[in-house]
C-alpha positions as CSV (number, residue, x, y, z in Angstrom):
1,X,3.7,10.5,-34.2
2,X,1.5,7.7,-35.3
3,X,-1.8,8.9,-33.3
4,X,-2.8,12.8,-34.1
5,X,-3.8,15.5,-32.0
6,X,-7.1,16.0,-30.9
7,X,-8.7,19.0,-31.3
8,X,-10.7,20.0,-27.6
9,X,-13.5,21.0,-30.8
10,X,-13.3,17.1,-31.9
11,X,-13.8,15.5,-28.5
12,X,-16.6,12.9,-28.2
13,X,-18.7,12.5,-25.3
14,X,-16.4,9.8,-23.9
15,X,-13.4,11.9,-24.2
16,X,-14.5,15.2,-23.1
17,X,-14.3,15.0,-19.0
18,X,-11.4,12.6,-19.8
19,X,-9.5,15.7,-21.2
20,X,-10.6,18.0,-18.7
21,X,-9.7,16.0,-15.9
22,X,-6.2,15.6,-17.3
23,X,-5.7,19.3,-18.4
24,X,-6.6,20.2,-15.1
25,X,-4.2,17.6,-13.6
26,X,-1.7,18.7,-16.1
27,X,-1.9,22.3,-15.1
28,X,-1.5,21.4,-11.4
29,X,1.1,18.7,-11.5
30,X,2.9,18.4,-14.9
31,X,3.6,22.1,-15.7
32,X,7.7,22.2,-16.2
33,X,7.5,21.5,-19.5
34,X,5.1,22.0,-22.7
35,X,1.9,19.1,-22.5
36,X,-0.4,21.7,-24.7
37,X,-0.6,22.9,-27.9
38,X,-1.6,25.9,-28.5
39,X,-5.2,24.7,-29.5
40,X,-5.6,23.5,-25.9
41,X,-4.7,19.3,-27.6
42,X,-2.7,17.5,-25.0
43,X,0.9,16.3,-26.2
44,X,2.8,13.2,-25.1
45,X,1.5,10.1,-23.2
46,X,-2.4,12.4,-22.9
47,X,-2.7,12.3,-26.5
48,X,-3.0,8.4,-26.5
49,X,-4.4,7.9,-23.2
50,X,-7.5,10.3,-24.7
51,X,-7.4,8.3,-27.6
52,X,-8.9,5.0,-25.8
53,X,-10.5,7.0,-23.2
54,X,-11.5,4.1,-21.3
55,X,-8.0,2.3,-20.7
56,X,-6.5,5.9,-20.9
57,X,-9.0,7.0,-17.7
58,X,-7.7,3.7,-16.0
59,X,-3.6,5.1,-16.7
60,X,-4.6,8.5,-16.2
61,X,-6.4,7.5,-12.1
62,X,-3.1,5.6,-11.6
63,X,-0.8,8.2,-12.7
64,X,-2.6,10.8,-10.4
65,X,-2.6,8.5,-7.5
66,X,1.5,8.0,-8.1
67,X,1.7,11.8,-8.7
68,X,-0.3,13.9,-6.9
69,X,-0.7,11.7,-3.3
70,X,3.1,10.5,-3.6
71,X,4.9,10.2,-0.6
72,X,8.4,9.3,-1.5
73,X,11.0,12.5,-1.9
74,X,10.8,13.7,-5.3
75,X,14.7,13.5,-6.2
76,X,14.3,9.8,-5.6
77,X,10.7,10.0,-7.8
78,X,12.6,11.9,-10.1
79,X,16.0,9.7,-10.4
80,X,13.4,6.5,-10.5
81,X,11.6,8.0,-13.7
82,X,14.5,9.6,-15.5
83,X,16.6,6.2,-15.1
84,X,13.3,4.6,-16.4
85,X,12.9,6.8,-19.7
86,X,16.5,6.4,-20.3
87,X,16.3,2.3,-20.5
88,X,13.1,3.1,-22.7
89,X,15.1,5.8,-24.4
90,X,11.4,7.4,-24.4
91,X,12.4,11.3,-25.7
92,X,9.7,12.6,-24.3
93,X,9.8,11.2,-20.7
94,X,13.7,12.0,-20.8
95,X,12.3,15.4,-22.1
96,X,9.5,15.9,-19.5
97,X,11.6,14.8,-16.5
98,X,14.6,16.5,-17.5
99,X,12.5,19.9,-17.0
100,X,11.1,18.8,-13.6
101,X,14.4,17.9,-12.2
102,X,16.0,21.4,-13.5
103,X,13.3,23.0,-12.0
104,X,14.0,20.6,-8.6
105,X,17.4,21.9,-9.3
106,X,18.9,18.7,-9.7
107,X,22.2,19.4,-11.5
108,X,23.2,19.2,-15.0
109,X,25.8,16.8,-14.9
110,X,23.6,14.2,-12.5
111,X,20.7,14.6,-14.9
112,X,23.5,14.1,-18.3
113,X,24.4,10.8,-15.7
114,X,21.1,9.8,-15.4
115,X,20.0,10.3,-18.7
116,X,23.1,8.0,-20.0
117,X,22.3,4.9,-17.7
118,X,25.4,5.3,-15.2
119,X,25.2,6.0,-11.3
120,X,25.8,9.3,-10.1
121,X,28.3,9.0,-7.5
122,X,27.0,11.8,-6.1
123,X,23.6,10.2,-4.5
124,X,22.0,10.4,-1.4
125,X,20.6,7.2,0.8
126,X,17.5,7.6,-0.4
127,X,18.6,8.3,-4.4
128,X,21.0,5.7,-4.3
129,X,18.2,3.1,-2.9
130,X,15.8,4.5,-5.6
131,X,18.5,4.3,-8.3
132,X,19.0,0.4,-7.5
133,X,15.5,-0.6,-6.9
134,X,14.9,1.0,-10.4
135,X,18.0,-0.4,-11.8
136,X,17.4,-3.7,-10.7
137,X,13.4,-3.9,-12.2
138,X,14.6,-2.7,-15.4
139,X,17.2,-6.3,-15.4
140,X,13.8,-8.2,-15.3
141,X,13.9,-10.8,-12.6
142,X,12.7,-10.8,-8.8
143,X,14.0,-7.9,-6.8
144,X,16.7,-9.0,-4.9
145,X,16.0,-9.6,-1.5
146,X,19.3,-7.0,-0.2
147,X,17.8,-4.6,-2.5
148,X,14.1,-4.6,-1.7
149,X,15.0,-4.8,2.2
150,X,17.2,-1.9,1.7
151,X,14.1,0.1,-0.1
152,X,12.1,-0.8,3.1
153,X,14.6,0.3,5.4
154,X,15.0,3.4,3.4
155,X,11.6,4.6,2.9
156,X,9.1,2.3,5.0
157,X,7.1,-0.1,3.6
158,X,4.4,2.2,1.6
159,X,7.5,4.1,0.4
160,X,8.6,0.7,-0.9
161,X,5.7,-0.4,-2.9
162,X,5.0,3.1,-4.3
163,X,8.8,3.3,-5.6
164,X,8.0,-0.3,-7.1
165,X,4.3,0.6,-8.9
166,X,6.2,3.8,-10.0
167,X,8.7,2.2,-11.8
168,X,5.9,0.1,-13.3
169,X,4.1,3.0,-14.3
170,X,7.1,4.7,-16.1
171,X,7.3,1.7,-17.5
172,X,4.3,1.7,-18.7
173,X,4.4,5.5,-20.0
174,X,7.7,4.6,-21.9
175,X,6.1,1.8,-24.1
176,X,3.6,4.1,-25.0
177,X,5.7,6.9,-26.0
178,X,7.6,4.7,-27.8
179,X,4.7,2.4,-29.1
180,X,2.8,5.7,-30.6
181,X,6.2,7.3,-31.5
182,X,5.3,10.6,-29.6
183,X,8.1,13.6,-30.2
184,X,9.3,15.6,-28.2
185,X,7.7,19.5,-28.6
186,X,9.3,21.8,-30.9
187,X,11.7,24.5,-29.8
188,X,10.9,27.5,-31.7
């Protein structure tokens, strides 16, 4: 981890409603798996976000708008992000999604699928057109027009460009797991 912890003790006046906002968020919306130490410092991509409070307040309003006011189903959020942290290989997105999609109860071998890069072959519609509109953002390029029309088709236009800024957004939470090296918590 190449960013520490901060202590809630530590805070400065920038970071303070910053970290309050996202424990709160974090306790409403991202509570399948462990985001708080024991001394109330927020793990994974929180830590750097509150680190650079202002770009992390900017991540952090974009990540609640994806999360809390989604509107696409959430085993084709959840298959979008997991196939996301596994092109990243960012443990702790694999980690944190892994948790949600148990809870979901999406299965063990479709999330061991997932997590490896291959297509389920179990999918639904709308998981198989989330599973190739993520696939084919993660190859870089312009969405292909069969693709993207089939994402439109499958989950209206809104649907559409939410699955597409969410993908970007994973994106964007993988690099900076991987880019500050956050673990994945401890078991005890």
């Amino acid at each position: 981890m190449r960013l520490p912890l901060i202590d809630p003790k530590d805070l400065s006046a920038a970071q303070k409603p910053l970290y309050e906002d996202m424990k709160t968020g974090i306790g409403e919306t991202f509570n399948a798996f462990e985001a708080i130490a024991d001394n109330g410092a927020l793990m994974g991509p929180w830590n750097p976000w509150l680190h650079e409070p202002r770009i992390g307040k900017a991540i952090w309003d974009l990540t609640k708008a994806m999360s809390m006011k989604a509107s696409l189903p959430d085993n084709a959020r959840q298959i979008a992000i997991l196939c996301t942290g596994a092109h990243f290989n960012a443990s702790y997105e694999i980690y944190a999604h892994v948790a949600v999609a148990e809870k979901e109860g999406m299965s063990d071998t479709r999330l061991s699928t997932l997590c490896a890069g291959v297509k389920p072959a179990d999918l639904t519609t709308e998981e198989e057109a989330a599973y190739d509109v993520t696939q084919a953002l993660l190859s870089g390029g312009v969405l292909p027009r069969p693709t993207y029309d089939r994402a439109v088709r499958t989950f209206g236009q809104h649907g559409a460009n939410e699955l597409i800024y969410l993908v970007g957004l994973y994106c964007l939470v993988s690099v900076t797991l991987n880019g500050f090296n956050v673990p994945v918590p401890e078991k005890e």
